[in-house]
ZADO-1210 file (C-alpha; in nm, 4 decimals, padded with zeros to 6 digits):
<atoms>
<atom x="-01.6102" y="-00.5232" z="-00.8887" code="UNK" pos="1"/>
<atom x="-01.3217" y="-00.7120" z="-00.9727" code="UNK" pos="2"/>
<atom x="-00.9182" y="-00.5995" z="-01.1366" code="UNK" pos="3"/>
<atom x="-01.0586" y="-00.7503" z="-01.4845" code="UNK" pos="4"/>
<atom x="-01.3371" y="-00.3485" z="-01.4196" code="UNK" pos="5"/>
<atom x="-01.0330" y="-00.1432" z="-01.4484" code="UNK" pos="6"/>
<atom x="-01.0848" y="00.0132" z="-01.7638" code="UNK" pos="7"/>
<atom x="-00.7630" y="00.1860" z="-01.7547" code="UNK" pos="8"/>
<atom x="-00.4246" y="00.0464" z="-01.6450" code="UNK" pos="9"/>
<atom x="-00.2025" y="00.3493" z="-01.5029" code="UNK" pos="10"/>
<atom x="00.1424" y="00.2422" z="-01.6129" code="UNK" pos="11"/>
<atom x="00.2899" y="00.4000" z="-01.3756" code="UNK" pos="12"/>
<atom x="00.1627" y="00.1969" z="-01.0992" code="UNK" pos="13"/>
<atom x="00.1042" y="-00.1306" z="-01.3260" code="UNK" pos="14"/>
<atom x="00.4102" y="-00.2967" z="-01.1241" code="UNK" pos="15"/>
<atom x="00.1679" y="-00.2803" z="-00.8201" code="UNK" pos="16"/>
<atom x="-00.1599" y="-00.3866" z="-00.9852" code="UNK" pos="17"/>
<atom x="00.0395" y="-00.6951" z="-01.2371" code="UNK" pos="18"/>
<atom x="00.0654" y="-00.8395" z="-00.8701" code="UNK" pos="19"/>
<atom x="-00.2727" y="-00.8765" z="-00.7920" code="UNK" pos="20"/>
<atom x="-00.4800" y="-01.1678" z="-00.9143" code="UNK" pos="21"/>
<atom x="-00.8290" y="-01.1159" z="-01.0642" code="UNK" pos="22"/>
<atom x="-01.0393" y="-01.1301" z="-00.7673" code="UNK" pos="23"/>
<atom x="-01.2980" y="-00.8358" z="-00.6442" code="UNK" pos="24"/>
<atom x="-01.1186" y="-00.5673" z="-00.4365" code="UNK" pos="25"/>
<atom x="-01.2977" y="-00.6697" z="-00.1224" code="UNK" pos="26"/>
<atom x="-01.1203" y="-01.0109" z="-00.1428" code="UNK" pos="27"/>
<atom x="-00.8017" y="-00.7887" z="-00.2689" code="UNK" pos="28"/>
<atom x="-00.7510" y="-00.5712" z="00.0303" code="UNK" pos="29"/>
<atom x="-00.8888" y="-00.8782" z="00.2176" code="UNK" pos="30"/>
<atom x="-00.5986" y="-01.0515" z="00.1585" code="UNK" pos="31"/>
<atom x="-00.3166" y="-00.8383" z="00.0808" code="UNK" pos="32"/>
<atom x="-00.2065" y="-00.6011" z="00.2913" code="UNK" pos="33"/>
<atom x="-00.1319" y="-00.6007" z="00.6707" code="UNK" pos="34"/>
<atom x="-00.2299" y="-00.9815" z="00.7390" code="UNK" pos="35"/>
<atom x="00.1040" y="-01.0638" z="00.4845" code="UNK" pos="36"/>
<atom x="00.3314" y="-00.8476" z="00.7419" code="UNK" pos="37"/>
<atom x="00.0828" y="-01.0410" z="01.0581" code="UNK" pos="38"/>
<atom x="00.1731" y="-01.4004" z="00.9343" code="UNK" pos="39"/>
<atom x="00.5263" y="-01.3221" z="00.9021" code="UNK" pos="40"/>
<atom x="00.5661" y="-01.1232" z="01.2406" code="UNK" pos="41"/>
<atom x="00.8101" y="-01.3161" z="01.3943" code="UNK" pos="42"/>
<atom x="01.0818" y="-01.2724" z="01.1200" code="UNK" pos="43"/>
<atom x="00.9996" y="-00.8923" z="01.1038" code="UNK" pos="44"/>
<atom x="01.0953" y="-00.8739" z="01.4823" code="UNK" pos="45"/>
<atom x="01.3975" y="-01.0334" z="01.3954" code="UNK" pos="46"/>
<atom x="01.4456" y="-00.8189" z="01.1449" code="UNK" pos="47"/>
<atom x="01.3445" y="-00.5147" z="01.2409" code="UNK" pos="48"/>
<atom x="01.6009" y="-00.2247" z="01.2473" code="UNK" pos="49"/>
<atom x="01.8511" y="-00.4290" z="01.0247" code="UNK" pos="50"/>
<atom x="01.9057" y="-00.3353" z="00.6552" code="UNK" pos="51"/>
<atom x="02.0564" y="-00.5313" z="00.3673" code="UNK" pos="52"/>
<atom x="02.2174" y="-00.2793" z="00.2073" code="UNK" pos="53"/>
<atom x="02.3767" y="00.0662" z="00.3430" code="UNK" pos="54"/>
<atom x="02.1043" y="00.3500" z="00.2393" code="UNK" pos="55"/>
<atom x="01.8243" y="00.0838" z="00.2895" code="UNK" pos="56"/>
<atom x="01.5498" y="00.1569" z="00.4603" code="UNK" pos="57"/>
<atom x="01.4547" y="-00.0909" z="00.7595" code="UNK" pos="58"/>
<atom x="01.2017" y="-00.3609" z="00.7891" code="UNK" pos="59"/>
<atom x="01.0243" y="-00.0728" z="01.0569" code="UNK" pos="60"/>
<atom x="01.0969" y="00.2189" z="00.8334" code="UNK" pos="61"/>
<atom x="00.9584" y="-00.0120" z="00.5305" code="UNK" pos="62"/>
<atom x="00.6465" y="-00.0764" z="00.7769" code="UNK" pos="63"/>
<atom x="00.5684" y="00.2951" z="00.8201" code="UNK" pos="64"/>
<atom x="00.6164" y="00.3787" z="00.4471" code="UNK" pos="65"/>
<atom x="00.3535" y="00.0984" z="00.3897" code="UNK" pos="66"/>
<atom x="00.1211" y="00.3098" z="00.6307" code="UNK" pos="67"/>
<atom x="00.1888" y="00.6549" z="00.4947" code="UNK" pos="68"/>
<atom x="00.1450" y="00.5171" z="00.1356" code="UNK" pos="69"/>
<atom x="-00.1592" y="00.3772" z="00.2465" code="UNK" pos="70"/>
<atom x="-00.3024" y="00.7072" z="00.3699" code="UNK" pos="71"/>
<atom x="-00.2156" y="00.8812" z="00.0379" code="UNK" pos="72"/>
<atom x="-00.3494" y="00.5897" z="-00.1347" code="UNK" pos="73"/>
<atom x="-00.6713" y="00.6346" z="00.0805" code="UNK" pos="74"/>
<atom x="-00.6775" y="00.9860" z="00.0268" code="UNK" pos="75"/>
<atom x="-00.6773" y="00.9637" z="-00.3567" code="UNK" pos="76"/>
<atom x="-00.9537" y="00.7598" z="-00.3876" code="UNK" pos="77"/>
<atom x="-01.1723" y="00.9478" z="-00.1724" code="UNK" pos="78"/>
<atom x="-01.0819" y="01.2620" z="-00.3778" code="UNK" pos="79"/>
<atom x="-01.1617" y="01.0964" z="-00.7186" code="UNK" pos="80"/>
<atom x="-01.4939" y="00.9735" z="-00.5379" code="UNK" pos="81"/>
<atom x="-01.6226" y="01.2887" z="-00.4894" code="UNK" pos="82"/>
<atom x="-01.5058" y="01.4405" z="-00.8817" code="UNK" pos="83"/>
<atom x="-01.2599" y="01.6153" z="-00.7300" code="UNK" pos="84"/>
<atom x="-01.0889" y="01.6936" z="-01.0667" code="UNK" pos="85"/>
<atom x="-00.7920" y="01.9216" z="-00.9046" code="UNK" pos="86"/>
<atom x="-00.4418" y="01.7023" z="-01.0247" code="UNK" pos="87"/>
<atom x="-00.3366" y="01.5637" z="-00.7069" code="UNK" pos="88"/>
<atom x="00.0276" y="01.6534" z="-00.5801" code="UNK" pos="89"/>
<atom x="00.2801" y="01.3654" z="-00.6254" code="UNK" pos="90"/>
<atom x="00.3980" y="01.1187" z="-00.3106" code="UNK" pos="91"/>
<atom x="00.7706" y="01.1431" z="-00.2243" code="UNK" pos="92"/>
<atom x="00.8396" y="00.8855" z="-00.0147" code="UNK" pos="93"/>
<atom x="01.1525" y="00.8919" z="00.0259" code="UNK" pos="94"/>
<atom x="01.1183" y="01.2735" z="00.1897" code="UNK" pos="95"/>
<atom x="00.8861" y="01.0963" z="00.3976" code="UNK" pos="96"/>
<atom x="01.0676" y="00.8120" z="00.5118" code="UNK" pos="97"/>
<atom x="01.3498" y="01.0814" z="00.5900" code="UNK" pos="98"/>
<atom x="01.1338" y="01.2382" z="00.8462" code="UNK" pos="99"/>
<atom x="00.9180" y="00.9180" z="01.0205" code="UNK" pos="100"/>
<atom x="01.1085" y="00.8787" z="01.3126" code="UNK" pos="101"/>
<atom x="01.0280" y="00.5029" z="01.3957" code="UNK" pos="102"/>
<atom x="01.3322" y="00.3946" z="01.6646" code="UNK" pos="103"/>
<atom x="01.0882" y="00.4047" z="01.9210" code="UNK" pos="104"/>
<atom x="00.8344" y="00.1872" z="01.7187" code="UNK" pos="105"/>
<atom x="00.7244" y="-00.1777" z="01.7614" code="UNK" pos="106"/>
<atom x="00.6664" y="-00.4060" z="01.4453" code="UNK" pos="107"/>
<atom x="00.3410" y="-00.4653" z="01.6291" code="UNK" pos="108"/>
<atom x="00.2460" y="-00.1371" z="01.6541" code="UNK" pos="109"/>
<atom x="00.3542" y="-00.0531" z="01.2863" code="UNK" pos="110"/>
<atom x="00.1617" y="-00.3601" z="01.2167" code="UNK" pos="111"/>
<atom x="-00.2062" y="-00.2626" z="01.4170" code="UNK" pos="112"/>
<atom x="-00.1901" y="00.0964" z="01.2690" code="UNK" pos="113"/>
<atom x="-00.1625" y="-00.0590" z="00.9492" code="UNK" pos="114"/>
<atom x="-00.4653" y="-00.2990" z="01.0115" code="UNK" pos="115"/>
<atom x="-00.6754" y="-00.0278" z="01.1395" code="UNK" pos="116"/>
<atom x="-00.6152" y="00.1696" z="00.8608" code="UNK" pos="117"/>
<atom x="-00.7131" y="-00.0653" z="00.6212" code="UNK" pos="118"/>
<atom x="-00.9918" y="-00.1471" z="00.8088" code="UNK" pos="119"/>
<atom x="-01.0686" y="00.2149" z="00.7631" code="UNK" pos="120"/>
<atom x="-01.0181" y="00.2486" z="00.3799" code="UNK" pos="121"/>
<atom x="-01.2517" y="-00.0742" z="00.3349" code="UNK" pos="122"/>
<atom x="-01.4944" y="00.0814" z="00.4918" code="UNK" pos="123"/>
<atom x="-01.4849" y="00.3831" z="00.3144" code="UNK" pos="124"/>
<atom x="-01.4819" y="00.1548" z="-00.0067" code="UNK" pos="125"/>
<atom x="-01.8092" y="00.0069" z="00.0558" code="UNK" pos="126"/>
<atom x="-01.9599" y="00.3389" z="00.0893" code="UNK" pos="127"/>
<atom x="-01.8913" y="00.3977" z="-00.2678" code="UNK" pos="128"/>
<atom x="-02.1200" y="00.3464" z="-00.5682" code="UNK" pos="129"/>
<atom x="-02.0580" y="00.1654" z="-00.8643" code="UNK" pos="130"/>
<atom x="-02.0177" y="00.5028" z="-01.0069" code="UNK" pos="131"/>
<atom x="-01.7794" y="00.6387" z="-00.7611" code="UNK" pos="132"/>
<atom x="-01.5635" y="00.3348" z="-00.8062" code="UNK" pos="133"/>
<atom x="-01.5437" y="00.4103" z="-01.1437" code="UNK" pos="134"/>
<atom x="-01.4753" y="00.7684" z="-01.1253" code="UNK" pos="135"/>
<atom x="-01.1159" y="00.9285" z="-01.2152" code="UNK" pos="136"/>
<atom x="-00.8706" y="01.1473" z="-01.0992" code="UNK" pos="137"/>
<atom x="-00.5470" y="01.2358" z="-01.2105" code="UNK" pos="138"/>
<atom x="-00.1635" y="01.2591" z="-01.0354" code="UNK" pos="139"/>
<atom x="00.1120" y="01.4055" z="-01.2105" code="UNK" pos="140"/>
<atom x="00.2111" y="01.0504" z="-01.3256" code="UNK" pos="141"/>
<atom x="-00.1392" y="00.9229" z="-01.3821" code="UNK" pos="142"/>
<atom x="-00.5105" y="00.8848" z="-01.4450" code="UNK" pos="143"/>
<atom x="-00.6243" y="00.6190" z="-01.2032" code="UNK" pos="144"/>
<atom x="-01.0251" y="00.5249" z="-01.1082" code="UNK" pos="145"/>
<atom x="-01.1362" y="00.4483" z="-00.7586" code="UNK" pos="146"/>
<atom x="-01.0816" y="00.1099" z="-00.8732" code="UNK" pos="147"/>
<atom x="-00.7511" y="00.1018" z="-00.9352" code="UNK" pos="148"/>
<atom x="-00.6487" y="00.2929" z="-00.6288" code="UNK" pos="149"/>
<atom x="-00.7676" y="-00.0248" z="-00.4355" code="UNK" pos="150"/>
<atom x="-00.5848" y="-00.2968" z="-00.6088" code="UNK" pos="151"/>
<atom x="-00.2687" y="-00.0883" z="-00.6218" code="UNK" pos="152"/>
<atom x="-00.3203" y="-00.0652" z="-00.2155" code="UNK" pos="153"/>
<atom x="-00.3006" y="-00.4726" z="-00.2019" code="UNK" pos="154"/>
<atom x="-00.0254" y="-00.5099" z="-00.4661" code="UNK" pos="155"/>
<atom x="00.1811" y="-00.2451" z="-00.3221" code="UNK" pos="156"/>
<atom x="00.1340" y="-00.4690" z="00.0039" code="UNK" pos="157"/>
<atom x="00.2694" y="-00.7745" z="-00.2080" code="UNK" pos="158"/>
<atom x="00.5507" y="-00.5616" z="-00.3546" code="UNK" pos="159"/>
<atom x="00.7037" y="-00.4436" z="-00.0824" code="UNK" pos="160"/>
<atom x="00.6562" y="-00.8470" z="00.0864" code="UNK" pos="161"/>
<atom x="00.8482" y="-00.9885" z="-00.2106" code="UNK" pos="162"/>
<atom x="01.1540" y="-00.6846" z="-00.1195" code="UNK" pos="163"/>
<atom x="01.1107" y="-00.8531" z="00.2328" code="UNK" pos="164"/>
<atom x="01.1210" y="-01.2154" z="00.1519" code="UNK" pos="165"/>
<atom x="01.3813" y="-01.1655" z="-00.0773" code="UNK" pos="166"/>
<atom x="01.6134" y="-00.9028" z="00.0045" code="UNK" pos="167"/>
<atom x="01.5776" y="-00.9333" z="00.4257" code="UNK" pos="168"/>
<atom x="01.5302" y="-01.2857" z="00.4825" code="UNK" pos="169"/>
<atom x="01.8418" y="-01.3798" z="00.3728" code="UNK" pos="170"/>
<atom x="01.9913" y="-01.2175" z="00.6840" code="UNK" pos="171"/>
<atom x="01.7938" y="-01.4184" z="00.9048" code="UNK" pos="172"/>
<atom x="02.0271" y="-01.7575" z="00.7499" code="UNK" pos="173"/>
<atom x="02.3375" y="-01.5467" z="00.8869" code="UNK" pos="174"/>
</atoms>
């Protein structure tokens, strides 16, 4: 199934899912997700407990949010997969950003916990049906299908790249 299958667009997450082409969500979360931080590892080493702004969160804490998202992300689907029609509590990730202590982290480590879970989630996205990718759940900000909680996994990978590229790797030139 590809993006073009969503048959509704949650606006609330439409920043995430504007950023991924039109491909089939295998070749989405294929391509877009932990092999974008993997190509650019050696910058993110250099860049890892630096911020570009005070109140920032760092290329590591950035990494970890990625993986927690991911999990809720993960989690969501599975729920709406099963009919699970219970509104699902909303994400704060800034509470949980507050609390992931990553000092003692590697942006390799950050980065193979983040592969493995994706390789995870795929996996649990094959085992779906046609139906169960279609299925729907709701947050308090959205209805979202199966679907969609797959490409918003890969273009929340892209979003938080672009903040990287563009916000971070300026202080590599200083």
């Amino acid at each position: 199934m590809r993006k073009a299958d969503i048959d509704i667009e949650p606006c609330y997450f439409d920043t995430y899912l504007n950023k991924v082409p039109d491909v089939t969500w295998q070749e989405a979360l294929d391509q877009f997700g932990p092999q974008l931080f993997e190509a650019e590892y050696d910058h993110l080493m250099a860049l890892e407990d630096r911020v570009y702004a005070p109140g920032k969160w760092t290329v590591k804490q950035m990494m970890q949010h990625l993986i927690d998202a991911e999990r809720v992300f993960q989690y969501r689907a599975l729920r709406f997969a099963r009919r699970d029609n219970t509104v699902l509590s909303p994400f704060d990730e800034n509470a949980y950003a507050d609390v992931a202590d990553v000092n003692d982290r590697t942006i390799g480590s950050l980065i193979g916990e983040y592969q493995l879970l994706r390789h995870g989630g795929m996996a649990m996205f094959r085992s779906f049906t046609r139906e169960d990718m279609l299925a729907k759940g709701r947050t308090p900000s959205a209805e979202l299908s199966v679907l969609s909680m797959a490409f918003i996994m890969a273009g929340h990978a892209i979003h938080h790249m672009e903040i990287i590229r563009e916000r971070y790797y300026p202080m590599l030139m200083s």
